[in-house]
mmCIF file of the N, C-alpha and C atoms, coordinates in Angstrom:
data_MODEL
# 
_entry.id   MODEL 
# 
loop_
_atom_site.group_PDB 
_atom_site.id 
_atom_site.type_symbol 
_atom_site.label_atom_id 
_atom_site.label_alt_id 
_atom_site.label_comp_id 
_atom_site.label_asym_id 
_atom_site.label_entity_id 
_atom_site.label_seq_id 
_atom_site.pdbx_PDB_ins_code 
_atom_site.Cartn_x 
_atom_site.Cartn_y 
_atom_site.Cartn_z 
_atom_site.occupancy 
_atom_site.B_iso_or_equiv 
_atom_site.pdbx_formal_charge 
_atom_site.auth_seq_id 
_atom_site.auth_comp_id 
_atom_site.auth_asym_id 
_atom_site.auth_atom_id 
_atom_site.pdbx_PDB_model_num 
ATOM 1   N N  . UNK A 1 1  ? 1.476   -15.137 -7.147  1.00 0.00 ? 1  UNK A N  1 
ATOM 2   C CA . UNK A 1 1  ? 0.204   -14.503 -6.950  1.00 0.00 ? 1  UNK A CA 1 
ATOM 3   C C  . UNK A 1 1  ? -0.040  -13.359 -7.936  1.00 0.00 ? 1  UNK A C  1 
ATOM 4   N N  . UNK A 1 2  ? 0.997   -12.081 -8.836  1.00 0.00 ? 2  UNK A N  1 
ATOM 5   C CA . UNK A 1 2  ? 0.462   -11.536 -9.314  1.00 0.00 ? 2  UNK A CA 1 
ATOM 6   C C  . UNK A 1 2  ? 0.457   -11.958 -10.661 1.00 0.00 ? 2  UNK A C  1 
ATOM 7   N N  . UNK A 1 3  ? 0.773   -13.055 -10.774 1.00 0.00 ? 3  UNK A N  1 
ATOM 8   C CA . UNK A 1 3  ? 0.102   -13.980 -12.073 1.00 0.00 ? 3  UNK A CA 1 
ATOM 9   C C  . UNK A 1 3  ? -1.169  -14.383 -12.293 1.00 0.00 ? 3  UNK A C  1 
ATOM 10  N N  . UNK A 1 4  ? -1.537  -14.514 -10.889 1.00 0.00 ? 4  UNK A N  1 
ATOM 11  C CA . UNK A 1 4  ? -3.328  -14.891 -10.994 1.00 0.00 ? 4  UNK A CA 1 
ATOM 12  C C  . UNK A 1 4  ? -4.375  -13.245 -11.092 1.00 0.00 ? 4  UNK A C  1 
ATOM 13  N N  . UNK A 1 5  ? -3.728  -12.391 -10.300 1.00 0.00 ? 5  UNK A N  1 
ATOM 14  C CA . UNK A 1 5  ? -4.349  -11.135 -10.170 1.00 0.00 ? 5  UNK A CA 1 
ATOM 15  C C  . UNK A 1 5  ? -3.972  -10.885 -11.875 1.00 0.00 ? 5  UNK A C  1 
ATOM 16  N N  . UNK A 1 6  ? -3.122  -11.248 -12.700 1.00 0.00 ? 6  UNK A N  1 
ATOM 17  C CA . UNK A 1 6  ? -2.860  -10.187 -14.031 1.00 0.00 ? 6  UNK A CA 1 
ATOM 18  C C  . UNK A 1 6  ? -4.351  -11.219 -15.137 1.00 0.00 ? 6  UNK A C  1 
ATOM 19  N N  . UNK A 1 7  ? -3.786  -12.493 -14.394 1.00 0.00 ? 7  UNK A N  1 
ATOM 20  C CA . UNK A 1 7  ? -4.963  -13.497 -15.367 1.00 0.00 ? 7  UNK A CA 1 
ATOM 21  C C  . UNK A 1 7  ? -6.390  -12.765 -15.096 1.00 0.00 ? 7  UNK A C  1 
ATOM 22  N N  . UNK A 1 8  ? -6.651  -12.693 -14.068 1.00 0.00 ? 8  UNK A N  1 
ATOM 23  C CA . UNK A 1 8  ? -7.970  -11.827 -13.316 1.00 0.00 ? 8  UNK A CA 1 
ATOM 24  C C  . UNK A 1 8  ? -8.362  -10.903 -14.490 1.00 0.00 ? 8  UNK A C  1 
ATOM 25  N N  . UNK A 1 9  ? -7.194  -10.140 -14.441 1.00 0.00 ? 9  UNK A N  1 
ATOM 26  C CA . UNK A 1 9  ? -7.386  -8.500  -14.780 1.00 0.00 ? 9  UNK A CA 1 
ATOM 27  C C  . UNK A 1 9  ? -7.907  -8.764  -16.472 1.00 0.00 ? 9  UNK A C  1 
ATOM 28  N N  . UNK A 1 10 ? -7.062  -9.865  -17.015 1.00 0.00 ? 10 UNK A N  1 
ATOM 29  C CA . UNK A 1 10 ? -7.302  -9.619  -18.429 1.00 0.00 ? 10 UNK A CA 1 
ATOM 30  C C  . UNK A 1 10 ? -8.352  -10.283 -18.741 1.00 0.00 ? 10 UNK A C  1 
ATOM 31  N N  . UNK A 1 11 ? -8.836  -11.637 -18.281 1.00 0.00 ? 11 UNK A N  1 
ATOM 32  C CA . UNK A 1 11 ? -9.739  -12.603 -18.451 1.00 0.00 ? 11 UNK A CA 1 
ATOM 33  C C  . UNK A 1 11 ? -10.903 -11.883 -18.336 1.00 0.00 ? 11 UNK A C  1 
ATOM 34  N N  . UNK A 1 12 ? -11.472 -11.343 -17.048 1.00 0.00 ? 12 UNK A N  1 
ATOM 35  C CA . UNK A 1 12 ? -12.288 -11.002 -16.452 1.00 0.00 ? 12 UNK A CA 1 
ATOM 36  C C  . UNK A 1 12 ? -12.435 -9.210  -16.455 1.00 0.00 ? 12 UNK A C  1 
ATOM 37  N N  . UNK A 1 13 ? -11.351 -8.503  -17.295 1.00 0.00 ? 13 UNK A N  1 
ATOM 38  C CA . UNK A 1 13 ? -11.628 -7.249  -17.412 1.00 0.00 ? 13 UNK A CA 1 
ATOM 39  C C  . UNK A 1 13 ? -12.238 -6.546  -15.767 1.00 0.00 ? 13 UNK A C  1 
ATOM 40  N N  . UNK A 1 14 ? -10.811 -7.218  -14.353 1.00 0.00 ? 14 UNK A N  1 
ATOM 41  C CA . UNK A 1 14 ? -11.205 -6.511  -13.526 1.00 0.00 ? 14 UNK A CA 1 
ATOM 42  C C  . UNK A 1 14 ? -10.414 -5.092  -13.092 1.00 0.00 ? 14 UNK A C  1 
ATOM 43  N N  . UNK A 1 15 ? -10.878 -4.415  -12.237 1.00 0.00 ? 15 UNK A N  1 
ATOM 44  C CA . UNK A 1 15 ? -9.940  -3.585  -11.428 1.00 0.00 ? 15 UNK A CA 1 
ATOM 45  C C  . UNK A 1 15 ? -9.949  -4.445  -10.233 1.00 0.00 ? 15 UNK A C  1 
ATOM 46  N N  . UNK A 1 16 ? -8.669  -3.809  -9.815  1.00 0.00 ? 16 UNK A N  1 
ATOM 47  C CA . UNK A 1 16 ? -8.490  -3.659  -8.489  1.00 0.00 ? 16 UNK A CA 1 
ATOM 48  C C  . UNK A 1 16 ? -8.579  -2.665  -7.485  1.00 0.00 ? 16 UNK A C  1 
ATOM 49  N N  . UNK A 1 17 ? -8.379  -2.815  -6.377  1.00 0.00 ? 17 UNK A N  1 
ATOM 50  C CA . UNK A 1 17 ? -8.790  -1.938  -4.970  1.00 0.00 ? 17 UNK A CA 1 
ATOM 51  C C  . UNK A 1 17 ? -7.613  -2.716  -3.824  1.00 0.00 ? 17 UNK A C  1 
ATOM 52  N N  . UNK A 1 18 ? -6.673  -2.517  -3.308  1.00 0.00 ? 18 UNK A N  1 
ATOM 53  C CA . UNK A 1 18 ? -6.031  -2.805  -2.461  1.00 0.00 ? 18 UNK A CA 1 
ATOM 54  C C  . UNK A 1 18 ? -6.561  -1.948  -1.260  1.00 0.00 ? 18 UNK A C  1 
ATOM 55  N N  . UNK A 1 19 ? -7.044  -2.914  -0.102  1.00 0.00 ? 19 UNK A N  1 
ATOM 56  C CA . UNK A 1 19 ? -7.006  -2.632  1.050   1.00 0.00 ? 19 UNK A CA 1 
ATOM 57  C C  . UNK A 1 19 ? -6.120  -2.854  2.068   1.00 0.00 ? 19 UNK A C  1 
ATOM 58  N N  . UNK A 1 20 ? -5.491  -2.603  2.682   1.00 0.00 ? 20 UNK A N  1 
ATOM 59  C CA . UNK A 1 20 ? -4.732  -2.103  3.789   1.00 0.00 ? 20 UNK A CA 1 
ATOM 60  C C  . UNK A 1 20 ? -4.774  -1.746  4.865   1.00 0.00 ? 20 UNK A C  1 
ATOM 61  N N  . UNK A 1 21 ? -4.603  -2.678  6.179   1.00 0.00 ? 21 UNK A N  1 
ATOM 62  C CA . UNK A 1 21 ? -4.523  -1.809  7.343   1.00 0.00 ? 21 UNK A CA 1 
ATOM 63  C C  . UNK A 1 21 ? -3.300  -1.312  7.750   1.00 0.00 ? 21 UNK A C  1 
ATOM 64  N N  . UNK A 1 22 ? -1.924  -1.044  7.116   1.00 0.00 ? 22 UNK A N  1 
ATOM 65  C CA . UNK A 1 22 ? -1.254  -0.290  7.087   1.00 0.00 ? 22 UNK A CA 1 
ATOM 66  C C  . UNK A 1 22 ? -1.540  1.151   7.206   1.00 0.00 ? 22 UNK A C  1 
ATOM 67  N N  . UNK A 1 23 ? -1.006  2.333   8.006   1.00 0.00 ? 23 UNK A N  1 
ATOM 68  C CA . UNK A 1 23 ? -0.882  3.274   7.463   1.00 0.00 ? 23 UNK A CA 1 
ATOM 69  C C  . UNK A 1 23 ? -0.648  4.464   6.519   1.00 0.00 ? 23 UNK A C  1 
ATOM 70  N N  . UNK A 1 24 ? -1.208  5.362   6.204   1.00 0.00 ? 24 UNK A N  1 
ATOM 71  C CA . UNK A 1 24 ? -0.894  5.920   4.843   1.00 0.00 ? 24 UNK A CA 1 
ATOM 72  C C  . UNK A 1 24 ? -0.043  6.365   4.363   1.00 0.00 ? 24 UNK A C  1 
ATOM 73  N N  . UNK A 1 25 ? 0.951   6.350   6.012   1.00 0.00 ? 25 UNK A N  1 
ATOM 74  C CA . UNK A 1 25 ? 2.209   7.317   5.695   1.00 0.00 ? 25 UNK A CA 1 
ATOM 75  C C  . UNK A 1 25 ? 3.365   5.708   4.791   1.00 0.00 ? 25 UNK A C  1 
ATOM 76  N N  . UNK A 1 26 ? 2.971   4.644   4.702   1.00 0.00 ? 26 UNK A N  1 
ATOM 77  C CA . UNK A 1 26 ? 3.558   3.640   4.253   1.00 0.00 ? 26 UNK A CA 1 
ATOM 78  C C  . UNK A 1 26 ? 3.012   3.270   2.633   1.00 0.00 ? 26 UNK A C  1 
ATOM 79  N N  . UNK A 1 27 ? 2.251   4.221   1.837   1.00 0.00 ? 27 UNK A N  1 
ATOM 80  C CA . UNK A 1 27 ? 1.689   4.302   0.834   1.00 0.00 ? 27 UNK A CA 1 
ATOM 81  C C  . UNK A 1 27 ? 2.605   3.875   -0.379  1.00 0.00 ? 27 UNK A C  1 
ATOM 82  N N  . UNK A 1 28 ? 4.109   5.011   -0.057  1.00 0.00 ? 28 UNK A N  1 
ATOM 83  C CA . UNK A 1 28 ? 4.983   4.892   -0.946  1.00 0.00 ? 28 UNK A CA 1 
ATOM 84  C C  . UNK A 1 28 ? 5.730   3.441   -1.095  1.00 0.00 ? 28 UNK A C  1 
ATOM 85  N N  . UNK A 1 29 ? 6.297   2.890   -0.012  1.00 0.00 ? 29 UNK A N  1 
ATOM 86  C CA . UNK A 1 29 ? 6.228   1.145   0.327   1.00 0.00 ? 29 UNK A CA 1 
ATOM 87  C C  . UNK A 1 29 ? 5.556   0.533   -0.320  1.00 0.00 ? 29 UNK A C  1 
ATOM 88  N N  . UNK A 1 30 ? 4.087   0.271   -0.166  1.00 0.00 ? 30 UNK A N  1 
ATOM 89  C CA . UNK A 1 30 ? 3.135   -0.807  -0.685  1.00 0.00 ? 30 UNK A CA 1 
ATOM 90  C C  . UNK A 1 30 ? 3.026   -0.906  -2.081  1.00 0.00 ? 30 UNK A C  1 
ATOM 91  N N  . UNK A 1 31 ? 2.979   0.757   -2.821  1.00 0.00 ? 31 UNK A N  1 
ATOM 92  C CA . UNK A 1 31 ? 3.185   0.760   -3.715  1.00 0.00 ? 31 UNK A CA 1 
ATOM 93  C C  . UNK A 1 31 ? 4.450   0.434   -4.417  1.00 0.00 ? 31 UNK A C  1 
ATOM 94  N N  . UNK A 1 32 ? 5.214   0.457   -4.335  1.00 0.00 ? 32 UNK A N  1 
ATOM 95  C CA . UNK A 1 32 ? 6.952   0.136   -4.922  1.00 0.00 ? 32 UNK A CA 1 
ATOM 96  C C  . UNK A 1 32 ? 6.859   -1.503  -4.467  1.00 0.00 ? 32 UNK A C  1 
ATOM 97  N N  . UNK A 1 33 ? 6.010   -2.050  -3.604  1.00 0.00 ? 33 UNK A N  1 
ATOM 98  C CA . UNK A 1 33 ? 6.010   -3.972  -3.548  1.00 0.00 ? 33 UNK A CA 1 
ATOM 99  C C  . UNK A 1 33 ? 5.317   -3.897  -5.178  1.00 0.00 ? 33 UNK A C  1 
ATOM 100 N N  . UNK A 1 34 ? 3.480   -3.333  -4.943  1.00 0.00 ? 34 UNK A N  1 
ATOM 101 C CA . UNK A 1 34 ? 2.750   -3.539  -5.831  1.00 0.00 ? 34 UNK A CA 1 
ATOM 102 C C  . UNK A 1 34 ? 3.962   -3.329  -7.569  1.00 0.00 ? 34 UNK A C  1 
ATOM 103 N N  . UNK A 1 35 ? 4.611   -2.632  -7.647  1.00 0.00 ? 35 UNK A N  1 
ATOM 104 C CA . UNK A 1 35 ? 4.713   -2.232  -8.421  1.00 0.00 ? 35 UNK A CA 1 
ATOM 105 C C  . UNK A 1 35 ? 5.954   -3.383  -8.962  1.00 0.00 ? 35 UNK A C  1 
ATOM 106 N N  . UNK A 1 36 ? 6.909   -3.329  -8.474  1.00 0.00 ? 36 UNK A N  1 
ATOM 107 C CA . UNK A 1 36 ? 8.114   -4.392  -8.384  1.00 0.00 ? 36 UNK A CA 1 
ATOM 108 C C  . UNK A 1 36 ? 7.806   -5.356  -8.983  1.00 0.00 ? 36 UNK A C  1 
ATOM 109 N N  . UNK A 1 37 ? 6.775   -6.428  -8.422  1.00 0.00 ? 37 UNK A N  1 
ATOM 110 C CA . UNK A 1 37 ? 6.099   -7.873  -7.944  1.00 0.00 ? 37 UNK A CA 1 
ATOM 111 C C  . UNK A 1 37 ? 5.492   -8.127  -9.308  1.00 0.00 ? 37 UNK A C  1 
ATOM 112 N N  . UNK A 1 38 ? 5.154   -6.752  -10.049 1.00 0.00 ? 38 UNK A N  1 
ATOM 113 C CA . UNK A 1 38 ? 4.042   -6.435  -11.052 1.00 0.00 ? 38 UNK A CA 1 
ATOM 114 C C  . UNK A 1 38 ? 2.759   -6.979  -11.135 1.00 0.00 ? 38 UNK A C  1 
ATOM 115 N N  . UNK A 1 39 ? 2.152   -6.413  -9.692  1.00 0.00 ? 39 UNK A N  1 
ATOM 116 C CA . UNK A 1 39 ? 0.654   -6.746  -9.383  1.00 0.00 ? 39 UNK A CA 1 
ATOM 117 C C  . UNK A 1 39 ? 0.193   -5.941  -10.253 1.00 0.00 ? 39 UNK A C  1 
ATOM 118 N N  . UNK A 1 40 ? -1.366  -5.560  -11.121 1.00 0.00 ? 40 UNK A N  1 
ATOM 119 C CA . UNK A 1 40 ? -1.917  -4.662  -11.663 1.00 0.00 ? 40 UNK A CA 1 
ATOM 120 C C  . UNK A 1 40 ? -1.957  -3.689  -10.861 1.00 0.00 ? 40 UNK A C  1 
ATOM 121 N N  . UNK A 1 41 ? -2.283  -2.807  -11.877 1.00 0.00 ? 41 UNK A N  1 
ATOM 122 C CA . UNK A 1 41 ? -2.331  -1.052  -10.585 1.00 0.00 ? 41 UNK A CA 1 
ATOM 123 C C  . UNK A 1 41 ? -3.814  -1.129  -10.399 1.00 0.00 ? 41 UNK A C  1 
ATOM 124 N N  . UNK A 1 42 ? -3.730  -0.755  -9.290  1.00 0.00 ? 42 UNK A N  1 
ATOM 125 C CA . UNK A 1 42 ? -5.259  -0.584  -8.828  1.00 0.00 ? 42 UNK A CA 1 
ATOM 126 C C  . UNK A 1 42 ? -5.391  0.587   -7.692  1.00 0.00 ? 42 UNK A C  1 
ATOM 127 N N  . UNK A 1 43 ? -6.449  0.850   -7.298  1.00 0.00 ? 43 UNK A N  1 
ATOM 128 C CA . UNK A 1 43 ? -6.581  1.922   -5.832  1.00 0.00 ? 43 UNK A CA 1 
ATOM 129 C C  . UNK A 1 43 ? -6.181  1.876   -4.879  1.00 0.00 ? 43 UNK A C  1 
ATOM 130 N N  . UNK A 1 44 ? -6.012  2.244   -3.866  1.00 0.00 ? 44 UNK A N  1 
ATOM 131 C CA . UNK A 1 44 ? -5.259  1.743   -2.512  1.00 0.00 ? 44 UNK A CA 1 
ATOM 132 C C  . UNK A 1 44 ? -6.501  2.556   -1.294  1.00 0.00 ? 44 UNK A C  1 
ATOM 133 N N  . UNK A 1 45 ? -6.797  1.908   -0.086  1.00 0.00 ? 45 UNK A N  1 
ATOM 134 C CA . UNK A 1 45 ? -6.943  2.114   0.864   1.00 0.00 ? 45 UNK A CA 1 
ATOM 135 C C  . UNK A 1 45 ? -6.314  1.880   1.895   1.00 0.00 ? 45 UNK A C  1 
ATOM 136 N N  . UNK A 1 46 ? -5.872  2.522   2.320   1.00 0.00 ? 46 UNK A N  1 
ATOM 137 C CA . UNK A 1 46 ? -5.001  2.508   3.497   1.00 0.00 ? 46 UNK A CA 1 
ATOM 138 C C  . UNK A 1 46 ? -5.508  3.121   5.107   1.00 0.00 ? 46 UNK A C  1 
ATOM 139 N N  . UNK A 1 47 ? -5.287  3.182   5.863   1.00 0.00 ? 47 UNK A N  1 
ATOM 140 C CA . UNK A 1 47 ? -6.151  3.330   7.227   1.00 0.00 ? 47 UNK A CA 1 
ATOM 141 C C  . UNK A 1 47 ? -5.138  5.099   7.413   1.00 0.00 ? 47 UNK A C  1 
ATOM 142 N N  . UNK A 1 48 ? -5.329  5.815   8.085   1.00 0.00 ? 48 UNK A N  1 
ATOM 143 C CA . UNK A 1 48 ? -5.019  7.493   8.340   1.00 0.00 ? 48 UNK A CA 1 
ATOM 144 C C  . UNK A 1 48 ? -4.373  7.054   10.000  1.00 0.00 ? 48 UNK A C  1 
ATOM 145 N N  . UNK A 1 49 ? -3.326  7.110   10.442  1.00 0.00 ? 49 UNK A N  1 
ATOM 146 C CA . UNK A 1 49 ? -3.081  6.771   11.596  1.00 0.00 ? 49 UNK A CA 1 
ATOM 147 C C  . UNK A 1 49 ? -2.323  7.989   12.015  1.00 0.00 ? 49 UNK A C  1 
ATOM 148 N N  . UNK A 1 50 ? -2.838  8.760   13.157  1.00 0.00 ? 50 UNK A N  1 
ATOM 149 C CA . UNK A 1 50 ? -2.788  9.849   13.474  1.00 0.00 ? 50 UNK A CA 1 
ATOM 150 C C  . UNK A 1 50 ? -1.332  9.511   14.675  1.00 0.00 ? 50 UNK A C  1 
ATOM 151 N N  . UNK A 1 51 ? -1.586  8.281   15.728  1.00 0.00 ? 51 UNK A N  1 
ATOM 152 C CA . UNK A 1 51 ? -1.030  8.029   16.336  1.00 0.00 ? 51 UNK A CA 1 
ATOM 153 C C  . UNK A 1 51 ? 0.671   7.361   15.708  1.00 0.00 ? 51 UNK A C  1 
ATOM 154 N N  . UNK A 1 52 ? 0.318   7.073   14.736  1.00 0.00 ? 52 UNK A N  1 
ATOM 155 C CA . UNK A 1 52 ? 1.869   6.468   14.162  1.00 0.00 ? 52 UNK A CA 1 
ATOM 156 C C  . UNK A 1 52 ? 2.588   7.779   13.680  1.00 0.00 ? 52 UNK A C  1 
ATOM 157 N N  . UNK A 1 53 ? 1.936   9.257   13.028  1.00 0.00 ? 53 UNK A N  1 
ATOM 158 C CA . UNK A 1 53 ? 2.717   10.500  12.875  1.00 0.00 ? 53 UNK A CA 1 
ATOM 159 C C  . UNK A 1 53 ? 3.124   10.974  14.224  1.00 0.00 ? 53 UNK A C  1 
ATOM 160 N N  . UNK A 1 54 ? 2.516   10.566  15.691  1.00 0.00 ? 54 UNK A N  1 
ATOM 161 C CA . UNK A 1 54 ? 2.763   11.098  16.859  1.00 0.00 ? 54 UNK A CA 1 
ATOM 162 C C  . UNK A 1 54 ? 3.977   10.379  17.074  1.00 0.00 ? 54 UNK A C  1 
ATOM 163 N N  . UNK A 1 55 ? 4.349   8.992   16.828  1.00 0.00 ? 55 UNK A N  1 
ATOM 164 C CA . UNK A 1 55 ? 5.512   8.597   17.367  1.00 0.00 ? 55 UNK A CA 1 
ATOM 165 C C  . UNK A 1 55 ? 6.544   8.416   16.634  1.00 0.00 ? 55 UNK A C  1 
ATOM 166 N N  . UNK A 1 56 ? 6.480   8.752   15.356  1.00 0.00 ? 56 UNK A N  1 
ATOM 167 C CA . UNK A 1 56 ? 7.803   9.218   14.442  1.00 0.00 ? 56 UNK A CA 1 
ATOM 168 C C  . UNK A 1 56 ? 8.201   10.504  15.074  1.00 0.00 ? 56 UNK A C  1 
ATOM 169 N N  . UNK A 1 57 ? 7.047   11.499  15.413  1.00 0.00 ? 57 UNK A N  1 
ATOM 170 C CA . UNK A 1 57 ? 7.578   12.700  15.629  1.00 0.00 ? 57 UNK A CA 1 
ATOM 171 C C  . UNK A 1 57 ? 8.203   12.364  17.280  1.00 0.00 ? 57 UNK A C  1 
ATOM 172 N N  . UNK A 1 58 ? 7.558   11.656  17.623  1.00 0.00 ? 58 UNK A N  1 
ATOM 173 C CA . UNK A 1 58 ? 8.852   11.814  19.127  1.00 0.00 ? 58 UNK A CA 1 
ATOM 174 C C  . UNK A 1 58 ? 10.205  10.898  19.091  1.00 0.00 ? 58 UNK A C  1 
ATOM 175 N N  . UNK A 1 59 ? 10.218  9.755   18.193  1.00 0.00 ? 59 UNK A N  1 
ATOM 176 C CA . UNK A 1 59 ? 11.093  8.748   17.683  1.00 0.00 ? 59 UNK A CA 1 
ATOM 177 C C  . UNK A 1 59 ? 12.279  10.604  17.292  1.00 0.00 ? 59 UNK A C  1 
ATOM 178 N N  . UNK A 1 60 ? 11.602  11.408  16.580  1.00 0.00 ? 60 UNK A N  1 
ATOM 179 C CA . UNK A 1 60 ? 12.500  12.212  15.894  1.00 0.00 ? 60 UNK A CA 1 
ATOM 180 C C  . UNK A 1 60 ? 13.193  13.503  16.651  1.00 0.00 ? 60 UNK A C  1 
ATOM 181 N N  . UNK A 1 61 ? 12.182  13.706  17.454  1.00 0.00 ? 61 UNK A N  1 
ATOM 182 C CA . UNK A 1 61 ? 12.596  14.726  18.803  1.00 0.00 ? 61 UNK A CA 1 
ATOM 183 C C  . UNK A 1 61 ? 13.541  13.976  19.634  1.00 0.00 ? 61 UNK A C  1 
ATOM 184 N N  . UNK A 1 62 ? 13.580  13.048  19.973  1.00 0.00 ? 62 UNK A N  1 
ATOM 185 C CA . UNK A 1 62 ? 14.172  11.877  20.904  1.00 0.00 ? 62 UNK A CA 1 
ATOM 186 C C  . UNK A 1 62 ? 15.731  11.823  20.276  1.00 0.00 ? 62 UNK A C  1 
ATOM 187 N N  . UNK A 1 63 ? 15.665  11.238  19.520  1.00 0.00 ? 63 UNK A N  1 
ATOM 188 C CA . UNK A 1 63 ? 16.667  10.863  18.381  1.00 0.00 ? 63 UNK A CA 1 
ATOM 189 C C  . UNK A 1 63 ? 17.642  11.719  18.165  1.00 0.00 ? 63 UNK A C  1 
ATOM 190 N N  . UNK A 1 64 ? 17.001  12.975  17.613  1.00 0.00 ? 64 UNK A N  1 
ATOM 191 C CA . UNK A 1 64 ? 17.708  14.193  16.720  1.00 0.00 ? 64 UNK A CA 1 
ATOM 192 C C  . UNK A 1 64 ? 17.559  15.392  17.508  1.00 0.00 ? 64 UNK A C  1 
# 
């Protein structure tokens, strides 16, 4: 697949925009796939999940 996205990019002179319903705190992840895989770089949207920082932080109170 990022053979067709690179053909895209050069053929067609596109950008990209990665959307995501992942959280943002998983930014660094998606990016290091994107990057690895050697998809083109493009923008990222990612969703702000307030509730997934609430349960790391008790995963971490709990835990530690």
């Amino acid at each position: 697949m990022p053979e067709v996205y690179r053909g895209w990019q050069t053929k067609n002179k596109c950008s990209f925009h990665y959307l995501s319903a992942m959280p943002d705190q998983l930014y660094n992840v998606t990016k290091e796939f994107i990057d690895e895989h050697k998809f083109p770089d493009g923008t990222f949207h990612m969703r702000y999940d307030f509730i997934f920082l609430f349960i790391i932080l008790l995963l971490f109170l709990f835990f530690f």
